[in-house]
MIDOSE-1310 file (N, C-alpha, C; in nm, 2 decimals, decimal comma, always signed):
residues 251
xxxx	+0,08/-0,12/+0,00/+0,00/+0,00/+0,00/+0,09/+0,13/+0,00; +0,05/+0,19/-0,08/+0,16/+0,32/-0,10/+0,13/+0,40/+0,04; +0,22/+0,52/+0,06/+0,22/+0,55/+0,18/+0,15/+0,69/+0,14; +0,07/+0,75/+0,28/-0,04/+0,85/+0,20/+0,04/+0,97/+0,20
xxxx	+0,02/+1,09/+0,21/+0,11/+1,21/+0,22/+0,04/+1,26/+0,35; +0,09/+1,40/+0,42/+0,02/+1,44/+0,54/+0,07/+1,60/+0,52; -0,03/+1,69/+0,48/-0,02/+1,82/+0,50/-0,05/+1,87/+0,66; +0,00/+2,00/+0,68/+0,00/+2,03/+0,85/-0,01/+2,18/+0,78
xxxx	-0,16/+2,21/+0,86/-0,16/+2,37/+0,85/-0,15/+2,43/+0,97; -0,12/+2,54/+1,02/-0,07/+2,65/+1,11/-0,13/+2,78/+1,08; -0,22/+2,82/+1,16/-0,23/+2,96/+1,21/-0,16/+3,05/+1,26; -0,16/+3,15/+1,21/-0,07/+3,24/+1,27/-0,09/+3,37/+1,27
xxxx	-0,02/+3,45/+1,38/-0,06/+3,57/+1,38/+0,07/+3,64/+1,48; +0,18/+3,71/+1,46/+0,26/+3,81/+1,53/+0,33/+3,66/+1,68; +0,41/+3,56/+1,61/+0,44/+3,46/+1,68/+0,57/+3,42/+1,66; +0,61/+3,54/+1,65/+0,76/+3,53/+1,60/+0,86/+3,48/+1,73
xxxx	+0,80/+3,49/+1,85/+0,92/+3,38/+1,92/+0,88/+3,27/+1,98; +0,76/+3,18/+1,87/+0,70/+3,06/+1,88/+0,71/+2,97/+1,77; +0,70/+3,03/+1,66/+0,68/+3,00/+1,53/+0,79/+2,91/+1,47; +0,94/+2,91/+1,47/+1,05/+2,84/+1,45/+1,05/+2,69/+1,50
xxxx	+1,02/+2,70/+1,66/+0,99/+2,57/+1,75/+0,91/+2,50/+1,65; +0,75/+2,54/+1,64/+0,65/+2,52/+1,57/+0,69/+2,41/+1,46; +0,76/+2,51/+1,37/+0,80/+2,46/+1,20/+0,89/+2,36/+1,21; +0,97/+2,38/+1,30/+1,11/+2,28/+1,32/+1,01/+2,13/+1,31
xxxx	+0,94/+2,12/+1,42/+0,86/+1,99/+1,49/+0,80/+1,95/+1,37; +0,77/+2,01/+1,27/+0,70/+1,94/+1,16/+0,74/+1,95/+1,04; +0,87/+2,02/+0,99/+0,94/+1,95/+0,89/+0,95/+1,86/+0,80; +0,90/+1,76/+0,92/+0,92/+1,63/+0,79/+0,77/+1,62/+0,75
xxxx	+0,69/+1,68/+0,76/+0,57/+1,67/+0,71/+0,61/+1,69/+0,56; +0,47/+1,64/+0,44/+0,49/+1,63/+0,32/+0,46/+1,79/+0,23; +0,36/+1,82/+0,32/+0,34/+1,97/+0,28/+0,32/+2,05/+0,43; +0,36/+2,17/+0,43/+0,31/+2,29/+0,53/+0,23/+2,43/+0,50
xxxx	+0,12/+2,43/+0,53/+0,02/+2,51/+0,51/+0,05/+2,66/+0,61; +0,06/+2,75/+0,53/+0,08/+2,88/+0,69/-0,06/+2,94/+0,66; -0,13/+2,97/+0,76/-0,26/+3,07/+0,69/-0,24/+3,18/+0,80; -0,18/+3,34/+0,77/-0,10/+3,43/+0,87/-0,17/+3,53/+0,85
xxxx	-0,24/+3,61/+0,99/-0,38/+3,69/+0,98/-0,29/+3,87/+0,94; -0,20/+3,86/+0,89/-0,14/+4,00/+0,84/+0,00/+4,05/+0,96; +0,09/+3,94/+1,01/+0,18/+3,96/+1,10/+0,27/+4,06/+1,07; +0,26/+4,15/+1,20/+0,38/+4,29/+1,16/+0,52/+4,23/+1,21
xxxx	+0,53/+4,13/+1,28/+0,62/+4,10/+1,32/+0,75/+4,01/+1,20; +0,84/+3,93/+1,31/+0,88/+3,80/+1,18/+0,84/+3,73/+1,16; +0,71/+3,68/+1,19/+0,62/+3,57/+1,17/+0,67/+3,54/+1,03; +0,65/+3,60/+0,92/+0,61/+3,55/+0,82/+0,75/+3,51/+0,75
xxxx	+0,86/+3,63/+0,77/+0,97/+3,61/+0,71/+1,07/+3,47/+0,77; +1,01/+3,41/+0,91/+1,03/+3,28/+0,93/+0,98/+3,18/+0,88; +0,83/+3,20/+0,85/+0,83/+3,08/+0,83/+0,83/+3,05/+0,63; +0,90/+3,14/+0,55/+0,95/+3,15/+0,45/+1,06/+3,04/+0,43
xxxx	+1,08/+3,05/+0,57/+1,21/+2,92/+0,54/+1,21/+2,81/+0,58; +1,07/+2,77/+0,58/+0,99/+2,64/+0,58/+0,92/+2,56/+0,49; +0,83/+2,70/+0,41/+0,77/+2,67/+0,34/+0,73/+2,77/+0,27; +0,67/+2,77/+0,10/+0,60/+2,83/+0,01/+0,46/+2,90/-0,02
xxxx	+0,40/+2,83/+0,08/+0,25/+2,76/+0,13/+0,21/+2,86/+0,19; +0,21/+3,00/+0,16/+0,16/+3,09/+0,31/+0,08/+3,19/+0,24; -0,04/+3,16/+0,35/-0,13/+3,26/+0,28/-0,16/+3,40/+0,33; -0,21/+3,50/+0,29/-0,28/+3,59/+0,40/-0,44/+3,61/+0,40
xxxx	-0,45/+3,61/+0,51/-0,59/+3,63/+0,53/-0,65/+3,69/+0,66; -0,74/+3,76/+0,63/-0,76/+3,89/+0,76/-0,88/+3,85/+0,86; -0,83/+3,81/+0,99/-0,93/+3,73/+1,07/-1,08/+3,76/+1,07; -1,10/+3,66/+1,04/-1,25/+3,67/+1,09/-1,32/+3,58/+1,17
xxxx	-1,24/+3,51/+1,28/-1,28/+3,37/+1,38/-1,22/+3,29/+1,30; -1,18/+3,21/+1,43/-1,04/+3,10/+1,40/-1,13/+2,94/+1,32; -1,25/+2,95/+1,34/-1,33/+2,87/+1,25/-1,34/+2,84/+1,11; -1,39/+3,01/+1,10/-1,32/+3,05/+0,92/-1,23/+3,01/+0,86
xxxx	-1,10/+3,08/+0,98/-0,97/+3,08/+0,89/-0,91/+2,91/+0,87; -0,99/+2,82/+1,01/-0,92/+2,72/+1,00/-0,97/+2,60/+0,89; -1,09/+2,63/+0,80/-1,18/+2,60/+0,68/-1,08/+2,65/+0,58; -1,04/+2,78/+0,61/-1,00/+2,84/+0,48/-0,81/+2,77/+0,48
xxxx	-0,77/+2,77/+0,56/-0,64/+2,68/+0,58/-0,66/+2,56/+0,50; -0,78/+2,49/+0,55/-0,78/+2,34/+0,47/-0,82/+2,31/+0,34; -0,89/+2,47/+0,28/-0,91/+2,47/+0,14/-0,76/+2,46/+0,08; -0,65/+2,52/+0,11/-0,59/+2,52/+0,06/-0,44/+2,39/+0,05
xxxx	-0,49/+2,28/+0,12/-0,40/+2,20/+0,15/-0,43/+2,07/+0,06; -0,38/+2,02/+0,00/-0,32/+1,95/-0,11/-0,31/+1,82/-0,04; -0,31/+1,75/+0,07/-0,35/+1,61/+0,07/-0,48/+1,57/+0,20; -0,56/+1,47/+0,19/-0,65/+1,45/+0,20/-0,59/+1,46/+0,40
xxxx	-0,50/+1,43/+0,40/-0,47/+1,36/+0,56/-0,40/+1,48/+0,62; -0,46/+1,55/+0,71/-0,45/+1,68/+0,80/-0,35/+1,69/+0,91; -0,27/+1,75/+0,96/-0,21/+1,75/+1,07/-0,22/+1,93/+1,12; -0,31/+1,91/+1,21/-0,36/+2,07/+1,25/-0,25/+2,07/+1,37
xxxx	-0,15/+2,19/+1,38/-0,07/+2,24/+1,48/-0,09/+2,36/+1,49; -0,11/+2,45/+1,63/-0,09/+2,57/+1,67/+0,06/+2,61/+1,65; +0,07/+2,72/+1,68/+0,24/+2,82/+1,70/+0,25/+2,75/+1,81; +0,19/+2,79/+1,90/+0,23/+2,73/+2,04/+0,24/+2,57/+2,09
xxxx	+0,23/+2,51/+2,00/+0,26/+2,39/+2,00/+0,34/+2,31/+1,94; +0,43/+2,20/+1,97/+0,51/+2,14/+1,93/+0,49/+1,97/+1,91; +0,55/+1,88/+1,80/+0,51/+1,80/+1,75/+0,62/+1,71/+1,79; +0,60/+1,59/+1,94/+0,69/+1,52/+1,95/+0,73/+1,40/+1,89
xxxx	+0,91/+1,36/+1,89/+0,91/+1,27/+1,80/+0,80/+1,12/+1,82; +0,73/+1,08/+1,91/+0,69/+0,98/+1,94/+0,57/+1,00/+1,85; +0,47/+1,10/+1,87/+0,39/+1,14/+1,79/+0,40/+1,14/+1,65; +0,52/+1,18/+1,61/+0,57/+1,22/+1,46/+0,54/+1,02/+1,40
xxxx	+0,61/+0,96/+1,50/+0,65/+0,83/+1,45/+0,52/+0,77/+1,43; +0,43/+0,76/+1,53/+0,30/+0,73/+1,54/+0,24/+0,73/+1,42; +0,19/+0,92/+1,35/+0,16/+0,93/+1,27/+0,23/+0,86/+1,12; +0,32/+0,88/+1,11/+0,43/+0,82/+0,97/+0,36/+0,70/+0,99
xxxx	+0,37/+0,62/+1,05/+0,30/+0,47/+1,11/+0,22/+0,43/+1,05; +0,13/+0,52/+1,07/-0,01/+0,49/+1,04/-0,04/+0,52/+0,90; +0,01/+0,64/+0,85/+0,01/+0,66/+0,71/+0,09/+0,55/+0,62; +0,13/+0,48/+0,70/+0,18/+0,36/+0,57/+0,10/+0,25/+0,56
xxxx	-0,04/+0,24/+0,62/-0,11/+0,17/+0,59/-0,26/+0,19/+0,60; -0,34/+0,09/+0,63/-0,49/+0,17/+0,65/-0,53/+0,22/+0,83; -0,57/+0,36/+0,76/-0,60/+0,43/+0,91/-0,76/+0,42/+0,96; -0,76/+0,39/+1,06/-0,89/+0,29/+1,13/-1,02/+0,37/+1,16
xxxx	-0,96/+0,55/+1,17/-1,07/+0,64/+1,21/-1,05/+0,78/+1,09; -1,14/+0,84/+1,11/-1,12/+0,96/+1,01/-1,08/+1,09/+1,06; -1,06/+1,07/+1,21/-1,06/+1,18/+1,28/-1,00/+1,15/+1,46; -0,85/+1,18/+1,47/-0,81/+1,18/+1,58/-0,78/+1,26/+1,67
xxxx	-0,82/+1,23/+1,82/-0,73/+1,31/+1,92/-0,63/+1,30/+1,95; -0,56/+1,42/+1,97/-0,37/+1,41/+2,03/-0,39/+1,43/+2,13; -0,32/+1,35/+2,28/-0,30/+1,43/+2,41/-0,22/+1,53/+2,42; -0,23/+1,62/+2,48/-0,15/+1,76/+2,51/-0,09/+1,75/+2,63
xxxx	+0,04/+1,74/+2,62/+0,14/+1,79/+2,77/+0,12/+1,99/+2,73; +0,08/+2,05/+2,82/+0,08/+2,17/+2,82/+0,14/+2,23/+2,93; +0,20/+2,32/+2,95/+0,32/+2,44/+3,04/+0,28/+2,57/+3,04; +0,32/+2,60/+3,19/+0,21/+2,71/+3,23/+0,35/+2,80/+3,33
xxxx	+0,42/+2,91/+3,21/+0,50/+2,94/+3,28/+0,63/+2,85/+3,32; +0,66/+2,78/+3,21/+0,80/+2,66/+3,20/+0,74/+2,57/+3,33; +0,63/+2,53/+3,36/+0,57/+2,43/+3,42/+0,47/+2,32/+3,41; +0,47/+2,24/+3,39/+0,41/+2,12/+3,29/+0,28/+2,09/+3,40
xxxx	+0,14/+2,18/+3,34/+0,04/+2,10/+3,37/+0,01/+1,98/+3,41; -0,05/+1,89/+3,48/-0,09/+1,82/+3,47/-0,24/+1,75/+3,50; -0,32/+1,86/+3,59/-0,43/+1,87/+3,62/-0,50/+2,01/+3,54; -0,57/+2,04/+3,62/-0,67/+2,20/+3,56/-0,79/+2,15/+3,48
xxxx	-0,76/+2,01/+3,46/-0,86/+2,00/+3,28/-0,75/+2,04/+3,16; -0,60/+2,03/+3,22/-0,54/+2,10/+3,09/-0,48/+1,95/+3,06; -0,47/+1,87/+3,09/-0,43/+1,71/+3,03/-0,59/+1,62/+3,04; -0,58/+1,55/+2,93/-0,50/+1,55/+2,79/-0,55/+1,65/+2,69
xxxx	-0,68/+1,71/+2,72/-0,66/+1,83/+2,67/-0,76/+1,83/+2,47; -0,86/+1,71/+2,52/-0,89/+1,69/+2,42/-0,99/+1,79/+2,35; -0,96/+1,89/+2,29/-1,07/+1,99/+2,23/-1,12/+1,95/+2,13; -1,04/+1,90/+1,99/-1,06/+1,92/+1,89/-0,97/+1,83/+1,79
xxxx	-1,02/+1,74/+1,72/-0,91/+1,64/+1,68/-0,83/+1,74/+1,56; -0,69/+1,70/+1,62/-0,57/+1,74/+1,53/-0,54/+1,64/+1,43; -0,53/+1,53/+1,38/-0,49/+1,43/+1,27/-0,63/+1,38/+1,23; -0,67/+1,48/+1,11/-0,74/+1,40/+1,06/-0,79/+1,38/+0,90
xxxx	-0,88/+1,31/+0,84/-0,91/+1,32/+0,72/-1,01/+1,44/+0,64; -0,95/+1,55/+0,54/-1,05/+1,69/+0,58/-1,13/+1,66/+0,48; -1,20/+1,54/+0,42/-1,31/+1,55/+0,29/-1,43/+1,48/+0,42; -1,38/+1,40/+0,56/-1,45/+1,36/+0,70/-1,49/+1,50/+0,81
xxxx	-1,44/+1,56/+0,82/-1,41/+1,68/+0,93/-1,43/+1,84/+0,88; -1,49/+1,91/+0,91/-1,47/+2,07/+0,93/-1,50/+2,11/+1,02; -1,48/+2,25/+1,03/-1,51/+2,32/+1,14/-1,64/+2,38/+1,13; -1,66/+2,39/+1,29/-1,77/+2,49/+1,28/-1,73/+2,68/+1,24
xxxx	-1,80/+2,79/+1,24/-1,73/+2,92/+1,27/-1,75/+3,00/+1,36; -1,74/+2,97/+1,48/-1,71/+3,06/+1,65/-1,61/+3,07/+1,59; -1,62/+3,27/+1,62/-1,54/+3,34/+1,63/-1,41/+3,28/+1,71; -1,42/+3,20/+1,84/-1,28/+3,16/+1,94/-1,39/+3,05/+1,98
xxxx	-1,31/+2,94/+2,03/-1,38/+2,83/+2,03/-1,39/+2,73/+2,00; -1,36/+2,78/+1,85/-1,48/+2,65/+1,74/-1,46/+2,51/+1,76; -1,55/+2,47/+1,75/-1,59/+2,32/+1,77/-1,57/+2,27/+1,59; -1,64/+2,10/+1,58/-1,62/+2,08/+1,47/-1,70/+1,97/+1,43
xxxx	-1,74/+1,92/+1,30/-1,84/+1,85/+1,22/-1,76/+1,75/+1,22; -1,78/+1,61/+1,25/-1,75/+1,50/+1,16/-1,83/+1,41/+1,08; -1,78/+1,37/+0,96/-1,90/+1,26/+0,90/-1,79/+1,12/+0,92; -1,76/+1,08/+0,98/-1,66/+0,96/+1,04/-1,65/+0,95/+1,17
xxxx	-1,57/+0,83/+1,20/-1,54/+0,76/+1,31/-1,40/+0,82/+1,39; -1,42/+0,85/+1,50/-1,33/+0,94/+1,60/-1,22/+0,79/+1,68; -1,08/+0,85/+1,69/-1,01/+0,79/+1,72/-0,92/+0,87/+1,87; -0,79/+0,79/+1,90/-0,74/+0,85/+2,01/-0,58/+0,79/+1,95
xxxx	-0,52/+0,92/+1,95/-0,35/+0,87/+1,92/-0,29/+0,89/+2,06; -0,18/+0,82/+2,10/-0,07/+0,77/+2,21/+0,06/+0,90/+2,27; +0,05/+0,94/+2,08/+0,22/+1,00/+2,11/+0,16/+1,14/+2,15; +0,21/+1,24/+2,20/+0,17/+1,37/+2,25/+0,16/+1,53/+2,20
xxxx	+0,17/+1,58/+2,18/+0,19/+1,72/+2,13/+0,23/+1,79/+2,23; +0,31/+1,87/+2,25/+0,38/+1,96/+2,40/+0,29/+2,12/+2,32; +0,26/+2,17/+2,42/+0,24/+2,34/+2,43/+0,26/+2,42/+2,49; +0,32/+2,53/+2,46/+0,39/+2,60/+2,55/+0,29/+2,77/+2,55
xxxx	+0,17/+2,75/+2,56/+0,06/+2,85/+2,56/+0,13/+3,00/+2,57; +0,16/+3,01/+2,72/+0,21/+3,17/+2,75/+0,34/+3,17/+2,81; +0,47/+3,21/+2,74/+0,62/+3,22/+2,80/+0,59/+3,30/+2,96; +0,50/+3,41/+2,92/+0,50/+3,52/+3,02/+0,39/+3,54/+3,09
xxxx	+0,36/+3,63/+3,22/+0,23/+3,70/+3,23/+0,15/+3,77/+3,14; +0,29/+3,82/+3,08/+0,22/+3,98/+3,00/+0,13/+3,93/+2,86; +0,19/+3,85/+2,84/+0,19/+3,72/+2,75/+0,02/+3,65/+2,75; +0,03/+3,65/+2,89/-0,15/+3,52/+2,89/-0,25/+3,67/+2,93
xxxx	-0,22/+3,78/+3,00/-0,31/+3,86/+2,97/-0,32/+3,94/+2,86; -0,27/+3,94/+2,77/-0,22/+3,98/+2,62/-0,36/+3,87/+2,54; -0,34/+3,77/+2,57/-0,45/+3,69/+2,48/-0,58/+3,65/+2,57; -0,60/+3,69/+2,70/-0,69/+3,66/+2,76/-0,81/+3,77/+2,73
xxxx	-0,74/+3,92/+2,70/-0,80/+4,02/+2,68/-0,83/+3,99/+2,51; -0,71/+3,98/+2,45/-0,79/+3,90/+2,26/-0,93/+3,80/+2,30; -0,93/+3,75/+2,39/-1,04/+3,60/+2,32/-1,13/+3,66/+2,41; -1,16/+3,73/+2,53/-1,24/+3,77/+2,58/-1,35/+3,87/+2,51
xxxx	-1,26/+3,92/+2,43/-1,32/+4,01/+2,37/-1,42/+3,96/+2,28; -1,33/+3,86/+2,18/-1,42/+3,77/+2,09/-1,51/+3,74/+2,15; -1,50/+3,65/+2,23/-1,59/+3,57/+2,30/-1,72/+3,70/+2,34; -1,70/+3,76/+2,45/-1,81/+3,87/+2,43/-1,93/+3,87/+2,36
xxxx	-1,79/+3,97/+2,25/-1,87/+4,01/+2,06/-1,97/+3,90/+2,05; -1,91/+3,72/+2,01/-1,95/+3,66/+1,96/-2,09/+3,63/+2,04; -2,10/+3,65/+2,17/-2,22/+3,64/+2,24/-2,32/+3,73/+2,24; -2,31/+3,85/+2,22/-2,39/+3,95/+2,19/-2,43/+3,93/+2,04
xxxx	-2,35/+3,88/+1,95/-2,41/+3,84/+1,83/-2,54/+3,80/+1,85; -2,48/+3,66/+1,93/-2,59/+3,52/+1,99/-2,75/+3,60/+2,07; -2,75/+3,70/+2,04/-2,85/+3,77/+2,17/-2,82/+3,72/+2,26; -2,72/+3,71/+2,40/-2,74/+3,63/+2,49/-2,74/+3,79/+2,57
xxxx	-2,82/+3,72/+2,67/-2,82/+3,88/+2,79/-2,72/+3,87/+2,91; -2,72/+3,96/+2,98/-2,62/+4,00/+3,06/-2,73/+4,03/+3,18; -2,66/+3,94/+3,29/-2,71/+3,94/+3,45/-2,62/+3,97/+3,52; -2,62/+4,02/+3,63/-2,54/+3,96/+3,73/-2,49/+3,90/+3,79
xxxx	-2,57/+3,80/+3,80/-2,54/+3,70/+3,90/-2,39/+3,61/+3,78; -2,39/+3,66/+3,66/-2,30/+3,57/+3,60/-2,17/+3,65/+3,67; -2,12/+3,75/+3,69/-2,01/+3,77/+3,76/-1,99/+3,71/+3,86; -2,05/+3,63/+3,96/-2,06/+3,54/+4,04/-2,04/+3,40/+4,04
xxxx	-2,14/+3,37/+3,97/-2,12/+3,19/+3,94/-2,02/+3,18/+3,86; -2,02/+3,21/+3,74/-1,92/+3,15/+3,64/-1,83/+3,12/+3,68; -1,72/+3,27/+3,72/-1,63/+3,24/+3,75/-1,55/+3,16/+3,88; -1,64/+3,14/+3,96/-1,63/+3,11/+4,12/-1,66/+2,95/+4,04
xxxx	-1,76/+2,91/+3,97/-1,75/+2,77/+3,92/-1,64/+2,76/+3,82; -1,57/+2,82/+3,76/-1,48/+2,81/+3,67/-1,36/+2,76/+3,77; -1,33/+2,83/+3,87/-1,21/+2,82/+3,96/-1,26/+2,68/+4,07; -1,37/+2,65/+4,05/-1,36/+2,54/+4,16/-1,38/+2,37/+4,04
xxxx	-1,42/+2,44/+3,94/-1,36/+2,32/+3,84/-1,24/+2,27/+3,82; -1,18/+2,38/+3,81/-1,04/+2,35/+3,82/-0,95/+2,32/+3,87; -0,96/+2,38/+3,98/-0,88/+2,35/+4,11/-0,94/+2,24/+4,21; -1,05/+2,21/+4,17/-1,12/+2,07/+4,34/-1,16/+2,02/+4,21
xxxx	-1,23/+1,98/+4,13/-1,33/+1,90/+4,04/-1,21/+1,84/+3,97; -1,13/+1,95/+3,89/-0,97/+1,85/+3,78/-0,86/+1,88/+3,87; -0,86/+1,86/+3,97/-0,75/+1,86/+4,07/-0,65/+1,94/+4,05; -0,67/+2,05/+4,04/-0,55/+2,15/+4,00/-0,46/+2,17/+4,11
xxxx	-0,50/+2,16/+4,26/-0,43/+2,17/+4,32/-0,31/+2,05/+4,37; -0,35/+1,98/+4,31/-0,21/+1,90/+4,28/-0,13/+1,93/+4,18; -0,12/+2,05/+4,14/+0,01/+2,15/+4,06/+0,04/+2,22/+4,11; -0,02/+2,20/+4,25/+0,09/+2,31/+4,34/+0,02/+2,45/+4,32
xxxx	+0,14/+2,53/+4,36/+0,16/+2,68/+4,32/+0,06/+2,72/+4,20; +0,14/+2,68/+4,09/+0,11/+2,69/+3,94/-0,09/+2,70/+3,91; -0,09/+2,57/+3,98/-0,22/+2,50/+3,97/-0,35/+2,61/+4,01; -0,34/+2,68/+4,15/-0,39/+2,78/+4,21/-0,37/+2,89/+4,11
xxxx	-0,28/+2,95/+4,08/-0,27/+3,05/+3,99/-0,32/+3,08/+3,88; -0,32/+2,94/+3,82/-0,34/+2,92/+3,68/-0,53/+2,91/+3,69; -0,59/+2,87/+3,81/-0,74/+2,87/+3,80/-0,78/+2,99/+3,85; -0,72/+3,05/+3,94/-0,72/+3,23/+3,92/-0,73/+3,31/+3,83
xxxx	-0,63/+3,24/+3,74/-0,62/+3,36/+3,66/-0,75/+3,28/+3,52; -0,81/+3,22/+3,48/-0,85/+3,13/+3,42/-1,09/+3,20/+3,49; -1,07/+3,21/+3,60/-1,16/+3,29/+3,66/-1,19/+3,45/+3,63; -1,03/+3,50/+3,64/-1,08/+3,62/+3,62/-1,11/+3,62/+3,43
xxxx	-1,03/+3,55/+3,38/-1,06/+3,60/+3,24/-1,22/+3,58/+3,21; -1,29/+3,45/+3,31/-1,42/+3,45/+3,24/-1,51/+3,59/+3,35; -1,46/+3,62/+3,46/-1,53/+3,76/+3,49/-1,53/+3,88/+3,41; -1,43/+3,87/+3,33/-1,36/+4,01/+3,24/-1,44/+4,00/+3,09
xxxx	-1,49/+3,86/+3,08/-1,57/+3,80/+2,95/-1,70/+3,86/+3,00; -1,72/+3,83/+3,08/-1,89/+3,86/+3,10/-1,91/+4,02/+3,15; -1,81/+4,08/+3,19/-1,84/+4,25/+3,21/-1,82/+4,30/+3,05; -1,76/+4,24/+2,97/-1,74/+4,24/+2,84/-1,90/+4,27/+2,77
xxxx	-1,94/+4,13/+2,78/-2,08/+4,12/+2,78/-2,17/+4,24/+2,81; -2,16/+4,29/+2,91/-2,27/+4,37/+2,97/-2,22/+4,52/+2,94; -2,07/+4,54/+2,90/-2,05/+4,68/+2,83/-2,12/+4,73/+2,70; -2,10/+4,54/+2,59/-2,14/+4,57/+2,47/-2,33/+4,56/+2,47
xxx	-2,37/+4,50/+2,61/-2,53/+4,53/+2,59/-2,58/+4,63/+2,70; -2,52/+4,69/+2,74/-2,59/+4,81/+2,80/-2,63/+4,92/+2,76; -2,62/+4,91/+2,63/-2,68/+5,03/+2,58/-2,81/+5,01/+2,54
């Protein structure tokens, strides 16, 4: 059985001291897709020396763009990676593996080792981290279009791969409130789209349920320090989401 090919698309946007890690880890892929939402940074002139394959395109929800990424990719068999993520060799091997013969599902999960501050998760709900299958077949799978979020369609059978993906989300503070204020925002917008109303009492629950999910329900406090912090800070962003909310509908 001939061995299939495996394109890997990447999102990107102003990730110039993530982006290199990123491309390195997937190299040996057959093709690399960049779809780059107009980066002022070196994003782009990095990853020129990876690949040909780079599109521009001006956000409109990561749903969209991640549709419009897979229009443009050239083999049937998908390898979806973030910037902030990295493709280990066990994983790599896994995948190669499996492409040399017949693959069983049309649509797989990768577990995620994720790092929070050069500190390796291991509770929060942040392992294994299953959101959204990264290896899959795109004529089986698309996305839905939340603005941040997006979920996704399958017409096939769902699988679970072994080897891992590492993520390295936020180097910094400045870093995770930098994108906590980006997706909040979305998030918001995208809700006031939705007509959803704005109470009070959601400044309350949410987030006080958001921090006790995390920290007592997914055991975050067996990360220690980290763990506490990280459902702190994970609380305020959905408090900061829902005042969001109630700016954009108070009028």
């Amino acid at each position: 059985m001939e061995k299939k090919k495996l394109s890997v698309y990447i999102l990107s946007y102003n990730n110039e001291n993530k982006i290199r890690d990123c491309l390195e880890s997937v190299k040996w892929a057959d093709e690399i897709v960049v779809l780059d939402s107009f980066s002022t940074d070196k994003t782009v002139d990095i990853c020129k020396e990876y690949t040909k394959n780079i599109i521009q395109e001006k956000f409109a929800g990561f749903g969209r763009l991640r549709n419009i990424a897979l229009s443009h990719t050239s083999n049937d068999w998908i390898l979806s990676v973030d910037t902030d993520e990295r493709v280990t060799v066990e994983l790599k091997n896994e995948i190669e593996e499996m492409l040399k013969g017949e693959i069983k599902a049309d649509a797989y999960y990768v577990p995620r080792i994720s790092h929070f501050l050069n500190h390796q998760i291991k509770h929060c709900g942040w392992y294994p981290d299953y959101r959204q299958p990264q290896f899959f077949n795109k004529n089986k799978m698309k996305y839905t279009s939340q603005l941040v979020h997006e979920t996704f369609e399958l017409n096939g059978k769902i699988g679970y791969l072994k080897g891992h993906m590492l993520q390295f989300p936020f180097f910094t503070l400045d870093e995770l409130f930098s994108k906590m204020d980006r997706y909040s925002s979305l998030r918001a917008r995208e809700m006031t789209e939705q007509g959803k109303k704005f109470n009070i009492s959601q400044l309350l629950i949410h987030p006080v349920g958001t921090f006790l999910r995390m920290y007592v329900q997914k055991a975050g406090f067996l990360d220690g320090r980290e763990g506490f912090i990280l459902s702190v800070l994970y609380s305020y962003y959905v408090l900061v989401k829902y005042v969001k909310l109630w700016e954009k509908t108070r009028k």
